[in-house]
C-alpha positions as CSV (number, residue, x, y, z in Angstrom):
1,X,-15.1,-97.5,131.0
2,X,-12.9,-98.0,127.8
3,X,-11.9,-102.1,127.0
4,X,-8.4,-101.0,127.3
5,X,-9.0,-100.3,130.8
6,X,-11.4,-102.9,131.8
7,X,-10.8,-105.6,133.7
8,X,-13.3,-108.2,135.5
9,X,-13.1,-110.2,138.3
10,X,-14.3,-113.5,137.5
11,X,-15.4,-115.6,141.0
12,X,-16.2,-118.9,140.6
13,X,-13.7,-118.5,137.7
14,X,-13.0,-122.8,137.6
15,X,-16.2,-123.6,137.3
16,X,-19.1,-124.0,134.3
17,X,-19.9,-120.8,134.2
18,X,-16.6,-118.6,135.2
19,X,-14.6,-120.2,133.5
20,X,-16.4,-119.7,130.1
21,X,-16.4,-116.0,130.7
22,X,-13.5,-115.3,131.6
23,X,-12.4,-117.0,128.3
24,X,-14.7,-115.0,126.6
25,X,-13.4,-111.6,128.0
26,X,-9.7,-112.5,127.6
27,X,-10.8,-113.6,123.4
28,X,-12.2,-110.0,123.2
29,X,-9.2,-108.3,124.5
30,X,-10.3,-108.2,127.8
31,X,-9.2,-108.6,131.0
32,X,-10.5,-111.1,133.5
33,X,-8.5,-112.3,136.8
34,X,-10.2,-115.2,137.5
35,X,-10.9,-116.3,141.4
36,X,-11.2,-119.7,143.4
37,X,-9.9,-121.4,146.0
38,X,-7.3,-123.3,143.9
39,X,-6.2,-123.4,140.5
40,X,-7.0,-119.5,139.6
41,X,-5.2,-116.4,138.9
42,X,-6.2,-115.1,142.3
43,X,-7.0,-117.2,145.6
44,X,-10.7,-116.3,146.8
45,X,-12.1,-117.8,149.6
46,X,-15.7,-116.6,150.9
47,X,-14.7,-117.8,154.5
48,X,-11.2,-115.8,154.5
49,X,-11.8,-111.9,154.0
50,X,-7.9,-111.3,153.8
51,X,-8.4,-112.7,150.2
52,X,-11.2,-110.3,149.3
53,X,-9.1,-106.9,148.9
54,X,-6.5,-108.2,146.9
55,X,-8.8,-109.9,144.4
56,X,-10.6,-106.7,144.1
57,X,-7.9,-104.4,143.3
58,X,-8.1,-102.8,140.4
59,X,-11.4,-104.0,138.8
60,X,-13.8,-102.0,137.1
61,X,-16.4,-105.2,137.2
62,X,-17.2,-108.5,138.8
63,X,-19.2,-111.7,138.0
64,X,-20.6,-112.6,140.8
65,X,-20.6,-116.6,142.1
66,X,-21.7,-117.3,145.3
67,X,-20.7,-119.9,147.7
68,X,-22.3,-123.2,146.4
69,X,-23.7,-125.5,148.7
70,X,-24.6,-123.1,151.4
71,X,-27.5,-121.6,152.4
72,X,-26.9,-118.7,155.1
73,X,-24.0,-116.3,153.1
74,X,-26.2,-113.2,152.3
75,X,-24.3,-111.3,154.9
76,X,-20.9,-112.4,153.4
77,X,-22.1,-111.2,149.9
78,X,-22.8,-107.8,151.4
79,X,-19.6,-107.5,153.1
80,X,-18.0,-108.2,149.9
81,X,-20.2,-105.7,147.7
82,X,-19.3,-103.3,150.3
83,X,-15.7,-104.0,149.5
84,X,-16.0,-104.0,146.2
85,X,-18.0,-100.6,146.0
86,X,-14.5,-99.0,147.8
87,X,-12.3,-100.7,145.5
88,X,-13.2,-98.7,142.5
89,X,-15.7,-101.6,140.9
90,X,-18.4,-100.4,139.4
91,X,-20.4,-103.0,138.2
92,X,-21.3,-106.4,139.1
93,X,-23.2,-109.3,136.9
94,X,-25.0,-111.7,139.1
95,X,-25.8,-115.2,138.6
96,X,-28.9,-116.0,140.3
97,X,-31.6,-118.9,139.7
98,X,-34.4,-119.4,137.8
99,X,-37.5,-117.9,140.0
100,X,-35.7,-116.9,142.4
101,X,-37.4,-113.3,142.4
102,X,-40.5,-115.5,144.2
103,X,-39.0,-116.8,146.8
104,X,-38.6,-115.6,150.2
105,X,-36.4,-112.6,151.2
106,X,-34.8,-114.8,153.3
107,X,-33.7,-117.0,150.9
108,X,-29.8,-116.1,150.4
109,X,-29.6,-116.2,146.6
110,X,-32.5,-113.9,146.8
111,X,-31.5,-111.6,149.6
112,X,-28.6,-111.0,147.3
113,X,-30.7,-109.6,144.8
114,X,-32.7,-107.4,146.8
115,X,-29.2,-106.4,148.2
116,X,-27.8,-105.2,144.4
117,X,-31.1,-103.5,144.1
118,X,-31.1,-100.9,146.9
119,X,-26.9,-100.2,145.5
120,X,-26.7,-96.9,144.3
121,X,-22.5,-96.9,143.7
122,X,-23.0,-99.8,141.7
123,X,-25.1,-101.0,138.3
124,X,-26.0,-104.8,137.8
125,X,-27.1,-107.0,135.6
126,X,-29.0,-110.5,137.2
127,X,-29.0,-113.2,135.0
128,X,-32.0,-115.8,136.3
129,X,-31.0,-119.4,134.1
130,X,-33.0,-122.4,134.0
131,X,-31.2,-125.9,135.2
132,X,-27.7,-126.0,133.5
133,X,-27.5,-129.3,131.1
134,X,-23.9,-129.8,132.3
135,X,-26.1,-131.3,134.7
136,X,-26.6,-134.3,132.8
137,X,-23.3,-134.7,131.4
138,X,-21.2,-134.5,135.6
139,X,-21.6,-136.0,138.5
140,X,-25.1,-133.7,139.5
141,X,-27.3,-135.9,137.9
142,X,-25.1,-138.7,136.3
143,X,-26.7,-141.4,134.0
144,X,-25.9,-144.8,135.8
145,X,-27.2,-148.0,134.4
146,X,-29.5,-146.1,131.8
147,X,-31.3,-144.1,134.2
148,X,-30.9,-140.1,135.5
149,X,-32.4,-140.2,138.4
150,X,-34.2,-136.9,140.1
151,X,-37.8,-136.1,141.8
152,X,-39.1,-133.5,139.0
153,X,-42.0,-135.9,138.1
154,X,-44.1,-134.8,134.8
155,X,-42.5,-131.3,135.1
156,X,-40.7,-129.6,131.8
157,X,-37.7,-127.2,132.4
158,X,-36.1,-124.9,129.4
159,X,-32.8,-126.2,130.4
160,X,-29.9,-124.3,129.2
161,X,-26.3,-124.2,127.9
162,X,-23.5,-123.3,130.4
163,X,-22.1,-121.8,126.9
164,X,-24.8,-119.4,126.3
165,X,-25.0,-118.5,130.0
166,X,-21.4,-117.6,129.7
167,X,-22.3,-115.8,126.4
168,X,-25.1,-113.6,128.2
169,X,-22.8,-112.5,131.3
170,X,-20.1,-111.8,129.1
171,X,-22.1,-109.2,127.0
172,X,-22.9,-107.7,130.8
173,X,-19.3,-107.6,131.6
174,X,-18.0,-106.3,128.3
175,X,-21.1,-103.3,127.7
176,X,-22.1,-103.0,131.7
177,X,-23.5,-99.4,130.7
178,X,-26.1,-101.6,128.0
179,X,-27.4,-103.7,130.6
180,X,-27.6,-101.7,133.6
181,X,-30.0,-102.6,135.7
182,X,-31.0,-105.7,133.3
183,X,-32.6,-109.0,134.5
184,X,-32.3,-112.1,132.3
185,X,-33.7,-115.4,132.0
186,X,-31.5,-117.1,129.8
187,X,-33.0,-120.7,129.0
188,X,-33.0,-123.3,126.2
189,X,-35.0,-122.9,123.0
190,X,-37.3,-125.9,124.2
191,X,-39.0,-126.8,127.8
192,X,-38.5,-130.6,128.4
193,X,-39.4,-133.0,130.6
194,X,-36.4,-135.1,132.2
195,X,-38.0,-137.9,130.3
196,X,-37.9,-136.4,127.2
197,X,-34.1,-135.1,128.0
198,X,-33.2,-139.1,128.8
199,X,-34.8,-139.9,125.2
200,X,-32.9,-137.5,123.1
201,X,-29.5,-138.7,125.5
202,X,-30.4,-142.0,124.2
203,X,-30.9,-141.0,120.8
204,X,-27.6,-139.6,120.7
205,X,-25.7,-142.8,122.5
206,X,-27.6,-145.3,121.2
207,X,-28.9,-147.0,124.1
208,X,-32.4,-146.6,126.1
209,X,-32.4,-144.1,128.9
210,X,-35.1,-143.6,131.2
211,X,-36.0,-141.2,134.2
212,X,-36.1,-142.5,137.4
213,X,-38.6,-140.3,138.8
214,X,-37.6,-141.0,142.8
215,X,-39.4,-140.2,146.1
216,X,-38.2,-136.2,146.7
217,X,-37.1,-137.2,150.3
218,X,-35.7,-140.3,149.6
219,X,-33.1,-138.3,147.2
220,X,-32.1,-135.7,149.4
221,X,-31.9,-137.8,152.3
222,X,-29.4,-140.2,149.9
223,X,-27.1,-137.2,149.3
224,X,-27.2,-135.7,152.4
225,X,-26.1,-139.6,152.8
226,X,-23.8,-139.7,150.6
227,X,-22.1,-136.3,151.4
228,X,-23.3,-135.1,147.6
229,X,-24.2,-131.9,149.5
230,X,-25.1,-130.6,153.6
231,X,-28.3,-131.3,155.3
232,X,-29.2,-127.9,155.4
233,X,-28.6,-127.7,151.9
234,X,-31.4,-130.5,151.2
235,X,-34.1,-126.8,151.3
236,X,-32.6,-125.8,148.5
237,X,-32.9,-129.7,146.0
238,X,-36.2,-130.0,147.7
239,X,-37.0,-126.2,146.3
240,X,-35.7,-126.6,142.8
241,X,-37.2,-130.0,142.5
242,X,-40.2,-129.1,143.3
243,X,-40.8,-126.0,141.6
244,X,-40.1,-128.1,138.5
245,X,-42.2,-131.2,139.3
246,X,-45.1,-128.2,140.4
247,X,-44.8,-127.3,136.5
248,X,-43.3,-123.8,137.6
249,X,-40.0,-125.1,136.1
250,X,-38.3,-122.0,133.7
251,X,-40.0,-121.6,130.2
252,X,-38.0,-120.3,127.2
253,X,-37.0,-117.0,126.7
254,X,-35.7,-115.3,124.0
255,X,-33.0,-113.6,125.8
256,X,-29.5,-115.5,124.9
257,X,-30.7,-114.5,121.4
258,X,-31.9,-110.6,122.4
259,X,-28.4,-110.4,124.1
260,X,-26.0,-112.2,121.9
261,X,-27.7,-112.6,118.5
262,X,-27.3,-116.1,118.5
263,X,-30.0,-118.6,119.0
264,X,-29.7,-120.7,122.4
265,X,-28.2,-124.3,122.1
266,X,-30.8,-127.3,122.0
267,X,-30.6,-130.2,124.2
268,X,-30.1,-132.3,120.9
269,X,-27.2,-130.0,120.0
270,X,-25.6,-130.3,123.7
271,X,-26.0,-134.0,123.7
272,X,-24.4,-134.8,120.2
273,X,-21.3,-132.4,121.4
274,X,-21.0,-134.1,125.3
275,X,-21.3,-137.8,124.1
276,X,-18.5,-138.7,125.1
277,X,-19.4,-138.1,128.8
278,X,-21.5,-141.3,128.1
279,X,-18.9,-143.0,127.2
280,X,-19.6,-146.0,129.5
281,X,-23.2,-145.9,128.7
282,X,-23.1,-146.4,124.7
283,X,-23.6,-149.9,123.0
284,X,-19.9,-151.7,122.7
């Protein structure tokens, strides 16, 4: 496929990672119809199929988002790839999880990926990222009175850059012949404990921040509590907790450099460019 007849469809195209690649394929003079429930160039909705055909027509490509905060949608996906397989798309970069290729077939983020596999009318690219720091900076693990506060206990995580995950998909999207069949682990340059993240966060605002190590069920049962997320979605936080606080937590790669040629962001980095998302936390 030639750029002047490429264009991607880009679900999840609000969020962290979407909407960084779609801004990146639009800079490079491609196109990219971004898709969500609200606020996108197309409406998507996982739970209404009449909005699956139209988003899907005429794309050579699609970054694949799945439904977030759900754990049974592996049949949806495949209903969708199905679609997408008759529209004319041709290739489809996934964003998975860290791991991931471990867990269970039944697992939905990984029945997904065994699902892409055994596709013969379309290539892929599966991009496996450690925790995102954008973590840190919303409301997933907000720093409230000095602390961030998660069950991951002594474990270290290579936590990444929404930036250079969006830098890796887009390379997928723009080249998809390059990376066909390529599975990536884009991480961080460092592996760090949340401790150590809470240090350099201080560092950076000028105030001490600690981790707040919690009990594992106490925390999902708060936001399951809370409404932060669905019960059955507490497998999923009790999963990626513990495979971190297990020491199993991602280590770093060199793959945002191997695909993009440029060196993955540091936490330090992150932190000095999202301070002011701890605004309310720095000395007055």
């Amino acid at each position: 496929m030639t750029h002047s007849q490429q264009t991607t469809l880009v679900l999840g195209g609000t969020g962290r990672t979407g909407s960084r690649v779609a801004k990146n394929l639009i800079g490079r003079g491609l196109g990219a119809r971004t898709a969500a429930r609200g606020g996108a160039d197309v409406r998507f909705d996982w739970d209404d199929k009449s909005t699956h055909g139209p988003a899907l027509a005429g794309v050579d490509s699609v970054y694949l988002v799945t439904p977030v905060m759900r754990v049974d949608f592996a049949g949806q996906v495949s209903d969708f790839l199905d679609l997408a397989e008759e529209a004319g798309a041709r290739h489809i970069t996934y964003l998975s999880t860290y791991g991931i290729e471990q867990a269970p077939a039944e697992f939905a983020i990984r029945a997904v990926e065994l699902d892409l596999l055994g596709r013969t009318r379309l290539t892929h690219s599966i991009l496996r990222p450690g925790w995102v720091m954008q973590n840190f900076s919303d409301d997933h693990l907000p720093l409230v009175d000095g602390l961030i506060t998660v069950p991951t206990g002594d474990g270290a995580d290579a936590f990444v850059d929404a930036e250079d995950i969006a830098a890796v998909a887009t390379e997928t999207l723009a080249n998809p012949e390059a990376h066909a069949g390529a599975q990536y682990a884009p991480t961080g340059p460092e592996a760090l404990t949340v401790a150590e993240v809470a240090a350099i966060i201080g560092d950076v605002i000028g105030r001490p921040v600690k981790h707040n190590d919690i009990d594992r069920e106490a925390w999902i049962s708060g936001a399951v509590a809370a409404g932060f997320v669905p019960a059955p979605y507490g497998e999923i936080l009790r999963w990626l907790t513990g495979t971190i606080a297990s020491g199993k937590g991602s280590r770093p790669t060199d793959d945002v450099r191997k695909v993009t040629g440029v060196p993955p962001t540091s936490l330090a980095d992150f932190a000095k460019r999202s301070i002011l998302a701890w605004a309310g936390q720095a000395p007055r």
